[in-house]
VODO-940419 format. One record per atom (N, C-alpha, C): residue number from 1; atom name; x, y, z. Coordinates in nm, 4 decimals. Example, Ala and Ser with C-alpha at 12.3 -4.5 7.8 and 13.67 -1.06 7.14 Angstrom:
! residues 2
+-------+-------+----------+----------+----------+
! votor ! kolti !       xx !       yy !       zz !
+-------+-------+----------+----------+----------+
!     1 !     N !   1.3190 !  -0.5690 !   0.7800 !
!     1 !    CA !   1.2300 !  -0.4500 !   0.7800 !
!     1 !     C !   1.3200 !  -0.3300 !   0.7800 !
!     2 !     N !   1.2850 !  -0.2250 !   0.7080 !
!     2 !    CA !   1.3670 !  -0.1060 !   0.7140 !
!     2 !     C !   1.2900 !   0.0030 !   0.7870 !
+-------+-------+----------+----------+----------+
! end
This chain:
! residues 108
+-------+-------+----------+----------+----------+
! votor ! kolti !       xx !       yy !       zz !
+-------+-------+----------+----------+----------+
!     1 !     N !   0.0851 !  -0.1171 !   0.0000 !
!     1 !    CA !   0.0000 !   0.0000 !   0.0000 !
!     1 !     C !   0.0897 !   0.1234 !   0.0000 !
!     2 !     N !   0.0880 !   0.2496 !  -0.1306 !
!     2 !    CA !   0.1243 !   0.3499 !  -0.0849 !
!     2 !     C !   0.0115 !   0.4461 !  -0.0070 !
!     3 !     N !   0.0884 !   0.5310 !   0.0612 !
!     3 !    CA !   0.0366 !   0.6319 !   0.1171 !
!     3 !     C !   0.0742 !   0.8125 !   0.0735 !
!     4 !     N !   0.0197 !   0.8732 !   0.0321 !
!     4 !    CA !   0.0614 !   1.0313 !  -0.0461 !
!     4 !     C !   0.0070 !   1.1208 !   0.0954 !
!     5 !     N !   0.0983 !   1.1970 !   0.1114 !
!     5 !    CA !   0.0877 !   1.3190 !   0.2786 !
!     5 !     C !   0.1090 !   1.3849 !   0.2167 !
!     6 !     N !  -0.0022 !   1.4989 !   0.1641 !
!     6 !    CA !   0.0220 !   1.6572 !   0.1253 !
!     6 !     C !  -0.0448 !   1.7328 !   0.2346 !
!     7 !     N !   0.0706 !   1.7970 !   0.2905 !
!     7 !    CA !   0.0914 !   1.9190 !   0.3660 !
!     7 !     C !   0.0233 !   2.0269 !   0.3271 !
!     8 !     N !  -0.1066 !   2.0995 !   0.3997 !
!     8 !    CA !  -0.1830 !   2.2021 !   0.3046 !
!     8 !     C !  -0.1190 !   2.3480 !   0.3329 !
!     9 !     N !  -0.1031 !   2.4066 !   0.2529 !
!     9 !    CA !  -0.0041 !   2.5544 !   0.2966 !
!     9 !     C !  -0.1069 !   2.6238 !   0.3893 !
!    10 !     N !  -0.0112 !   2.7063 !   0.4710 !
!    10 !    CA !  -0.0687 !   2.8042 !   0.5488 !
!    10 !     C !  -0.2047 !   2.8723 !   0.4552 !
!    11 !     N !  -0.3098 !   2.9108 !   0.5459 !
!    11 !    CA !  -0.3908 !   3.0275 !   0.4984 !
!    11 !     C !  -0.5088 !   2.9115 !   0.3377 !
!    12 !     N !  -0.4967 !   2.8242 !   0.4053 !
!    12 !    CA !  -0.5651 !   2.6901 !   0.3466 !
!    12 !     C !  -0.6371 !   2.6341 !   0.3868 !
!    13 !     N !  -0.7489 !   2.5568 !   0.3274 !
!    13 !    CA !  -0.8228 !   2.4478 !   0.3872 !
!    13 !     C !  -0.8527 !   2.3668 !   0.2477 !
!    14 !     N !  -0.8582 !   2.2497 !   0.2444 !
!    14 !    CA !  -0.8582 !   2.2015 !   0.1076 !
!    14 !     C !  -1.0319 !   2.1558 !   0.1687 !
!    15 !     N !  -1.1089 !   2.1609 !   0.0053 !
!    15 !    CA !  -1.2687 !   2.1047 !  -0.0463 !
!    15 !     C !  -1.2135 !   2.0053 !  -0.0503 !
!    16 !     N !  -1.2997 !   1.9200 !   0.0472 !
!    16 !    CA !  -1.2977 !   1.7615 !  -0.0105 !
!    16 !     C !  -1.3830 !   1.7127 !  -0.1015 !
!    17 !     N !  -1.4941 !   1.7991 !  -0.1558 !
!    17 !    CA !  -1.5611 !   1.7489 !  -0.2493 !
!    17 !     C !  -1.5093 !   1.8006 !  -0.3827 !
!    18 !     N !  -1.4187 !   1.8575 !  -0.3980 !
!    18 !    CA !  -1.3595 !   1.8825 !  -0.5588 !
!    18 !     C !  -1.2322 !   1.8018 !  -0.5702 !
!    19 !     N !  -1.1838 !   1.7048 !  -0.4851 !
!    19 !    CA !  -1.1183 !   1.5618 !  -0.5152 !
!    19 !     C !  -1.1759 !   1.5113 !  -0.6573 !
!    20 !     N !  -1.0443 !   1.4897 !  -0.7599 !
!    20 !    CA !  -1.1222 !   1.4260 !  -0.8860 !
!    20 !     C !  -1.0586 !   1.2815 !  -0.8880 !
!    21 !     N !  -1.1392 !   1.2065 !  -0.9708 !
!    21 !    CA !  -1.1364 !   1.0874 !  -0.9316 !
!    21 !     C !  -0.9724 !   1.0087 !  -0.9462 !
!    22 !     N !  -0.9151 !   0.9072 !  -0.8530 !
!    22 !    CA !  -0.8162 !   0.8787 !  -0.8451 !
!    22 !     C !  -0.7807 !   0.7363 !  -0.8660 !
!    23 !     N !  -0.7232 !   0.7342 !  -0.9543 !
!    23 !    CA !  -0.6661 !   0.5743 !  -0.9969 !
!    23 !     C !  -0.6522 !   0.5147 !  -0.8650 !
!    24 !     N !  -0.6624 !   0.3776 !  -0.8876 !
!    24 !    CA !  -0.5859 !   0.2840 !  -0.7467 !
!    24 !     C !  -0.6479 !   0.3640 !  -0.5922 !
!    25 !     N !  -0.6965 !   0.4637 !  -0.5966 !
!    25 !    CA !  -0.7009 !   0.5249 !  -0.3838 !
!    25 !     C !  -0.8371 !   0.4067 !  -0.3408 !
!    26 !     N !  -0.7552 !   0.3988 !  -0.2236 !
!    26 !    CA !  -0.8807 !   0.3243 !  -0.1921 !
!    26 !     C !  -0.9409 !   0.3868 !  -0.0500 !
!    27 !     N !  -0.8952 !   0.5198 !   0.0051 !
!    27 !    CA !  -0.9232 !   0.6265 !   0.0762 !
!    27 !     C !  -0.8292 !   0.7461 !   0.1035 !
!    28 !     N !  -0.9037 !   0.8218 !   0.1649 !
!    28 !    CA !  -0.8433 !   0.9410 !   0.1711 !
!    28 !     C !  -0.9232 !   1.0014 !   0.2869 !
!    29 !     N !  -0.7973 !   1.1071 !   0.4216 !
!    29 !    CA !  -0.8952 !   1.1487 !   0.4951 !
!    29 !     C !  -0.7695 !   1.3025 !   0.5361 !
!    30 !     N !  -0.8641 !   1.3839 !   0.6169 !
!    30 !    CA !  -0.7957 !   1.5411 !   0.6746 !
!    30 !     C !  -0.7441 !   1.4984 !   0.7783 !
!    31 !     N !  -0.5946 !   1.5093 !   0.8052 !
!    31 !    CA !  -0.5256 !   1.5164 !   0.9656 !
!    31 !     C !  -0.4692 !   1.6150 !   0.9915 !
!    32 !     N !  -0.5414 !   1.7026 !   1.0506 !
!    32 !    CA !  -0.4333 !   1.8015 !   1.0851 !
!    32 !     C !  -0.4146 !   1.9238 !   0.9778 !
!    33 !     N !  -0.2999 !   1.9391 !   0.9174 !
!    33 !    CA !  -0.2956 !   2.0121 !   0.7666 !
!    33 !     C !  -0.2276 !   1.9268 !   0.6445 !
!    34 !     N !  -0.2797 !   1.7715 !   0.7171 !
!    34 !    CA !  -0.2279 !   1.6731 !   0.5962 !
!    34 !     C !  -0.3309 !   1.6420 !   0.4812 !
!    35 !     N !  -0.3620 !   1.6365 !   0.4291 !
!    35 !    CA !  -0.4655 !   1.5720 !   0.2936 !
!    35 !     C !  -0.3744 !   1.4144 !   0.3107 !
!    36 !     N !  -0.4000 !   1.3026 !   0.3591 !
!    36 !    CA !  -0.3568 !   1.1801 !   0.3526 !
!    36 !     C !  -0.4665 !   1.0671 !   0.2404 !
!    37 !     N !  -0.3840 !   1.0043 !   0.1661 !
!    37 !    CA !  -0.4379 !   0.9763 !   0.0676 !
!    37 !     C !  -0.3490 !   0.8297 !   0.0725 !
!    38 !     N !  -0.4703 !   0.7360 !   0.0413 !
!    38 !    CA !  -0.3995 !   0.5896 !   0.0672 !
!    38 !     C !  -0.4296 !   0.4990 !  -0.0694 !
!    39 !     N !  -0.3374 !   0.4317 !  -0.1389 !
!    39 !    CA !  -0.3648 !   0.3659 !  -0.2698 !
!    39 !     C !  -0.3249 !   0.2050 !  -0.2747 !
!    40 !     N !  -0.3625 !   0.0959 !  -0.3734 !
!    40 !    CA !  -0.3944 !  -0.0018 !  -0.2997 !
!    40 !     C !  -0.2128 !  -0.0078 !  -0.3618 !
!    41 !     N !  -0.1796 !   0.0060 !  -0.4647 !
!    41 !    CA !   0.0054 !   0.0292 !  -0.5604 !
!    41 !     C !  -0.0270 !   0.1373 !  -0.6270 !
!    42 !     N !   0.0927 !   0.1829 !  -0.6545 !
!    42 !    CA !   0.1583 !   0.3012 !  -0.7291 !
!    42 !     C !   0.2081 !   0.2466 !  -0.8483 !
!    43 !     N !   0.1887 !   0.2877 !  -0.9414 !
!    43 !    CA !   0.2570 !   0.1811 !  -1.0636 !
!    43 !     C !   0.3460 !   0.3215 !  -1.1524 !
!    44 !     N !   0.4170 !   0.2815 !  -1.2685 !
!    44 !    CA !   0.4908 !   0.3674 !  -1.3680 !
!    44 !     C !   0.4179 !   0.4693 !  -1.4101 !
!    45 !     N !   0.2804 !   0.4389 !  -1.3983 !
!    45 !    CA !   0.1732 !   0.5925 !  -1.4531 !
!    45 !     C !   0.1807 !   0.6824 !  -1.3982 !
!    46 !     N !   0.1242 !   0.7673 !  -1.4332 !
!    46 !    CA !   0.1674 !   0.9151 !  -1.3699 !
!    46 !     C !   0.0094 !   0.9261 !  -1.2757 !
!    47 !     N !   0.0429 !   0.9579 !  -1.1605 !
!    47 !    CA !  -0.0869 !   0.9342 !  -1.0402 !
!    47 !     C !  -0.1212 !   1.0734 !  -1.0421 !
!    48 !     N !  -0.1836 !   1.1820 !  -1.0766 !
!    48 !    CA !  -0.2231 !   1.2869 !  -1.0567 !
!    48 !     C !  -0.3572 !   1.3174 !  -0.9551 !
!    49 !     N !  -0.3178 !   1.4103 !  -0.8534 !
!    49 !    CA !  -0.3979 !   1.4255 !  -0.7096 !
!    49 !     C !  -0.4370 !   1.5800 !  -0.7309 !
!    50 !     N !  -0.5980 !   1.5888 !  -0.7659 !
!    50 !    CA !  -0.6113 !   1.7420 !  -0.7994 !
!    50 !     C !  -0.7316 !   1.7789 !  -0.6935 !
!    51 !     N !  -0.7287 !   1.8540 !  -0.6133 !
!    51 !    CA !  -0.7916 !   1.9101 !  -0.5556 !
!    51 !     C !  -0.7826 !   2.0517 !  -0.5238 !
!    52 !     N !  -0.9091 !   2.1865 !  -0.4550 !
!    52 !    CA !  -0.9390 !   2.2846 !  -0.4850 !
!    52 !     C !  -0.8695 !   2.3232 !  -0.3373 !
!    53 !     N !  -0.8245 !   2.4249 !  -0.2690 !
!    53 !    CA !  -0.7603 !   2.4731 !  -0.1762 !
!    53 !     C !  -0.8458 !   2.5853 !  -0.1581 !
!    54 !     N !  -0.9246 !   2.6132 !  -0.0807 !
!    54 !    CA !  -1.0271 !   2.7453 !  -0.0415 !
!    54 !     C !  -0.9335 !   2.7949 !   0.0710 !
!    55 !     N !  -0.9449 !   2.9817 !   0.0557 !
!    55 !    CA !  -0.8642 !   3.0604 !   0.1795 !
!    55 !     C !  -0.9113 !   3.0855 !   0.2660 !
!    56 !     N !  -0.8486 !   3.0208 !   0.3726 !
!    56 !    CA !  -0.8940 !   3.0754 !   0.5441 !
!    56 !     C !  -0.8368 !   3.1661 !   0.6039 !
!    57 !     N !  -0.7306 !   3.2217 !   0.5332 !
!    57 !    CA !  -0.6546 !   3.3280 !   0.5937 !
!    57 !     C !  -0.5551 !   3.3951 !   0.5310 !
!    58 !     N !  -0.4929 !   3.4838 !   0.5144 !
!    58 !    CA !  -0.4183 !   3.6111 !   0.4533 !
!    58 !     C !  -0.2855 !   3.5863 !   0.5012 !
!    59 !     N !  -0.2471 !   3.5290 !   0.4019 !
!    59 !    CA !  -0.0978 !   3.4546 !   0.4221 !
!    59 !     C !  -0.0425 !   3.5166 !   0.2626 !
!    60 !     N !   0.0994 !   3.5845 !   0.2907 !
!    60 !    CA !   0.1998 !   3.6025 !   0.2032 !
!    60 !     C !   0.3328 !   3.5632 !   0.2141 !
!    61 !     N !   0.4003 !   3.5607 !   0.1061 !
!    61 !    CA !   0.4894 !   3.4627 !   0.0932 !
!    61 !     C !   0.5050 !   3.3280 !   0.1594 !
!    62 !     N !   0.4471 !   3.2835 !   0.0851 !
!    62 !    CA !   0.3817 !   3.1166 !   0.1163 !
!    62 !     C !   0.5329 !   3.0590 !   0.0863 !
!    63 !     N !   0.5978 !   2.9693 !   0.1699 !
!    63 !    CA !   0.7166 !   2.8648 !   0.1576 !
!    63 !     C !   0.6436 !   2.7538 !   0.0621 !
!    64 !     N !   0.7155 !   2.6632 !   0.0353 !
!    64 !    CA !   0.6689 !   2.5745 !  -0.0667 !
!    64 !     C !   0.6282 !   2.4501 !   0.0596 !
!    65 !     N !   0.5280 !   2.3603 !   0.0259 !
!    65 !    CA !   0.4754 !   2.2665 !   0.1006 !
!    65 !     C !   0.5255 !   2.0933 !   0.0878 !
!    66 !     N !   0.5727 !   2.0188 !   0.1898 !
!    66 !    CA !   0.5936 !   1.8873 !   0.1245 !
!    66 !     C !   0.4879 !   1.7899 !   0.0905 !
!    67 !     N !   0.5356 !   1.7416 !   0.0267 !
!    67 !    CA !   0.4153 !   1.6139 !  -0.0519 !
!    67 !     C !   0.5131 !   1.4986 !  -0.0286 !
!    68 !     N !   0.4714 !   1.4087 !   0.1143 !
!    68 !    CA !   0.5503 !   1.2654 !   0.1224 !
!    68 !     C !   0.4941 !   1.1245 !   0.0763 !
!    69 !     N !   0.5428 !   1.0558 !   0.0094 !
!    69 !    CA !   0.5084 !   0.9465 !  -0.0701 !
!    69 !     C !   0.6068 !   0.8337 !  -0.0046 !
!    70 !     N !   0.5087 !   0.7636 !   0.0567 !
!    70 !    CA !   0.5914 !   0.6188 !   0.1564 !
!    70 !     C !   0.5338 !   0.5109 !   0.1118 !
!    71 !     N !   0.5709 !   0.3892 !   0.1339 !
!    71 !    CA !   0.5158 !   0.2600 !   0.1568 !
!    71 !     C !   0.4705 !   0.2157 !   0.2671 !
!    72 !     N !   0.3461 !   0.1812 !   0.2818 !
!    72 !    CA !   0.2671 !   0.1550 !   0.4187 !
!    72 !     C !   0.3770 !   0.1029 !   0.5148 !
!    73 !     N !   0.3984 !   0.0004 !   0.4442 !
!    73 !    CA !   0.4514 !  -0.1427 !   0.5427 !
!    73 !     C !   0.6101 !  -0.0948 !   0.5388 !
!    74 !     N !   0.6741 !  -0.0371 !   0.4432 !
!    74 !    CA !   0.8274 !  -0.0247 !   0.4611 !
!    74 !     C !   0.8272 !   0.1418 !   0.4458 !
!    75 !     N !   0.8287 !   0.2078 !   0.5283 !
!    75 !    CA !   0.7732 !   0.3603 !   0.5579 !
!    75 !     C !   0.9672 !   0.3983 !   0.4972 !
!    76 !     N !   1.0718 !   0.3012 !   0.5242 !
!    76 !    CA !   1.1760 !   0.3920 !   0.4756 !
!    76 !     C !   1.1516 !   0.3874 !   0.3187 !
!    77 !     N !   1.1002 !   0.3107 !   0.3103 !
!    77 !    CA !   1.0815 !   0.3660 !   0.1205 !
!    77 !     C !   1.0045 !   0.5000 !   0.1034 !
!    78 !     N !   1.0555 !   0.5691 !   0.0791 !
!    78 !    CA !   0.9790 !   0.6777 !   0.0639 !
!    78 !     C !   1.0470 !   0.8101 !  -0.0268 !
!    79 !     N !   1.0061 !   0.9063 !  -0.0542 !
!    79 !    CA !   1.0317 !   1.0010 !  -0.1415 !
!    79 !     C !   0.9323 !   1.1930 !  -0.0975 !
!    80 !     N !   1.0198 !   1.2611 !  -0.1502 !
!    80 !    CA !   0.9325 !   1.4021 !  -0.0722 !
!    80 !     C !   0.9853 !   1.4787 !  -0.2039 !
!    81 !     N !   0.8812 !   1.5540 !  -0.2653 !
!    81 !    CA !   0.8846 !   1.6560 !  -0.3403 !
!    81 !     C !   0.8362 !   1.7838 !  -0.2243 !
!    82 !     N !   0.8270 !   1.9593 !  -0.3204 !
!    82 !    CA !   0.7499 !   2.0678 !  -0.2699 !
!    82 !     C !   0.6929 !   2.0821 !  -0.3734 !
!    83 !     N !   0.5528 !   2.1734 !  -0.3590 !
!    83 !    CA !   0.5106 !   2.2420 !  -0.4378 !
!    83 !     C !   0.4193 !   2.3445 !  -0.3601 !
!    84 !     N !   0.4270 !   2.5003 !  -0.4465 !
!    84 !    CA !   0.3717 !   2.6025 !  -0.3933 !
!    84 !     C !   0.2571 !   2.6804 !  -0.4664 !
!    85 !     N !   0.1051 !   2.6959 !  -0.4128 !
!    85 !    CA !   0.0379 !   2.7785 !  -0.5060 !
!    85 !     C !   0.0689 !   2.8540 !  -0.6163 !
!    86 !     N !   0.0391 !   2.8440 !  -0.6975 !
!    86 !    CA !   0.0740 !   2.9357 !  -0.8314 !
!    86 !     C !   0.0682 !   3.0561 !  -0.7916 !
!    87 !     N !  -0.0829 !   3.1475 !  -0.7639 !
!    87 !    CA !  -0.1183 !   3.2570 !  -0.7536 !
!    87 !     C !  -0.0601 !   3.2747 !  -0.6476 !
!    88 !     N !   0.0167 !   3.2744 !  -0.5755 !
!    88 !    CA !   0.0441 !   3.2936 !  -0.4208 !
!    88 !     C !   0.1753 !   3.2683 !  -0.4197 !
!    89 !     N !   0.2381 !   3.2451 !  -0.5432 !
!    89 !    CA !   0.4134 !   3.2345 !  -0.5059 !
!    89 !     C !   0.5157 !   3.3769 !  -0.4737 !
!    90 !     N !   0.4958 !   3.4510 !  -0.5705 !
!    90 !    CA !   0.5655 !   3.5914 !  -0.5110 !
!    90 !     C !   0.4423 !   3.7067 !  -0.4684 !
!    91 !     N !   0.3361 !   3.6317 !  -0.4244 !
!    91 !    CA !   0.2586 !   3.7573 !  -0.3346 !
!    91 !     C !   0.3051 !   3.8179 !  -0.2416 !
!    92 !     N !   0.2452 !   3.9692 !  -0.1953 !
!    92 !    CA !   0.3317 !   4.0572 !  -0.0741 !
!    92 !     C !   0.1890 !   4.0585 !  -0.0086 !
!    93 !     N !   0.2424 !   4.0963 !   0.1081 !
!    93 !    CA !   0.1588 !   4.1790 !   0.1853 !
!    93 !     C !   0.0547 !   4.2517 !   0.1174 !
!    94 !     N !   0.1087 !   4.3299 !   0.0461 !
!    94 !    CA !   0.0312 !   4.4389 !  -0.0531 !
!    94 !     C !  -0.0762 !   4.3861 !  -0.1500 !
!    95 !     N !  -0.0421 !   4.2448 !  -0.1976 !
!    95 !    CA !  -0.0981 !   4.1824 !  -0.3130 !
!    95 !     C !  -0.2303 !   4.1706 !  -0.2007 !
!    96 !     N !  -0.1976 !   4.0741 !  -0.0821 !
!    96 !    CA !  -0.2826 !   3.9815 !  -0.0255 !
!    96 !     C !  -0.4008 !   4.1241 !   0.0661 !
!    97 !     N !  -0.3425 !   4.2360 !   0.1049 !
!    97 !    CA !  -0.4105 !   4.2998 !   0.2064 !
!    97 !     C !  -0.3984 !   4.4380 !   0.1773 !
!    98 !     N !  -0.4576 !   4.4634 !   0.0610 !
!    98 !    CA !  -0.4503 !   4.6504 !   0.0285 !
!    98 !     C !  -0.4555 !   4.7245 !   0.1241 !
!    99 !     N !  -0.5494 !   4.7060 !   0.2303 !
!    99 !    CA !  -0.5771 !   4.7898 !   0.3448 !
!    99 !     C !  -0.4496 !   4.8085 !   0.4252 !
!   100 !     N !  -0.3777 !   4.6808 !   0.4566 !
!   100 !    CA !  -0.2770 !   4.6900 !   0.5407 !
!   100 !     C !  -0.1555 !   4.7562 !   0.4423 !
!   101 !     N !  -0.1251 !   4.7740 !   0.3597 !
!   101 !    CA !  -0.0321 !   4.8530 !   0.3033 !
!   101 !     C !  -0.0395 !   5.0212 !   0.3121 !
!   102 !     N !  -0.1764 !   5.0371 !   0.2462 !
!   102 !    CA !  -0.2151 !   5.1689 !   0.2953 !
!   102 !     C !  -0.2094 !   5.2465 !   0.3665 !
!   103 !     N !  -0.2040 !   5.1904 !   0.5184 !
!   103 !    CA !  -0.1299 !   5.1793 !   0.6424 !
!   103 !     C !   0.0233 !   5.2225 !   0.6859 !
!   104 !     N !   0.0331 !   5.1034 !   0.5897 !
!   104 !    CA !   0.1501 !   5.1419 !   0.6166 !
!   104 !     C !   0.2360 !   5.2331 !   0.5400 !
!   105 !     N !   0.1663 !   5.2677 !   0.4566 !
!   105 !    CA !   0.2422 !   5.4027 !   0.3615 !
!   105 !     C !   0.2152 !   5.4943 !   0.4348 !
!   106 !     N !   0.1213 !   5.5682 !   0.5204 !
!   106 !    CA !   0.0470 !   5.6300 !   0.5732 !
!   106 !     C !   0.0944 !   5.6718 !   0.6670 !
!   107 !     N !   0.1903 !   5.5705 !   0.7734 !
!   107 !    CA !   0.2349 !   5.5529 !   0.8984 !
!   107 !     C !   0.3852 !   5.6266 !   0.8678 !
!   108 !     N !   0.4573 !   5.6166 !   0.7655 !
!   108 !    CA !   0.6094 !   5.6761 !   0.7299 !
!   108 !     C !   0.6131 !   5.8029 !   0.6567 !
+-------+-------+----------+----------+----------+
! end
């Protein structure tokens, strides 16, 4: 059995109902800020995991997030990519919170 742990970035909550459908999973559940996703094998195909990320909060400059890919039973097999929102990779302060910039132009 693999298991896929995507880490949801700050200022996130992932829809579990815009999960599209997934080769091989034979579940998937929320821990924490993990999206854990369990498959029965992983084979040479390319496994693509698409789901919608709705904002809970006003977060800029987002770090990039890990995505860990283990084997149930032999957990040292394993592998870790990042990946970081598109729209949200070089956002500022300014992008995410007009008001608070304003502010702060205001204040100097």
């Amino acid at each position: 059995m693999a298991v896929v742990e995507i880490t949801i970035p700050s200022g996130f909550e992932p829809d579990m109902e815009s999960l599209n459908e997934i080769r091989n999973l034979q579940r998937s559940e929320l821990l924490g800020k993990n999206f854990v996703f369990y498959f029965s094998h992983l084979d040479s195909g390319e496994t693509c995991v698409r789901f919608t990320g709705r904002r809970n909060g006003q977060v800029a400059k987002l770090q990039a997030s890990p995505i860990h890919v283990f084997d149930y039973y032999e957990p040292t097999h394993q592998a870790v990519a990042f990946y970081q929102p598109k729209t949200l990779h070089d956002a500022t302060v300014c992008d995410i919170c007009a008001n608070c910039c304003q502010k702060v132009v205001q204040s100097h």
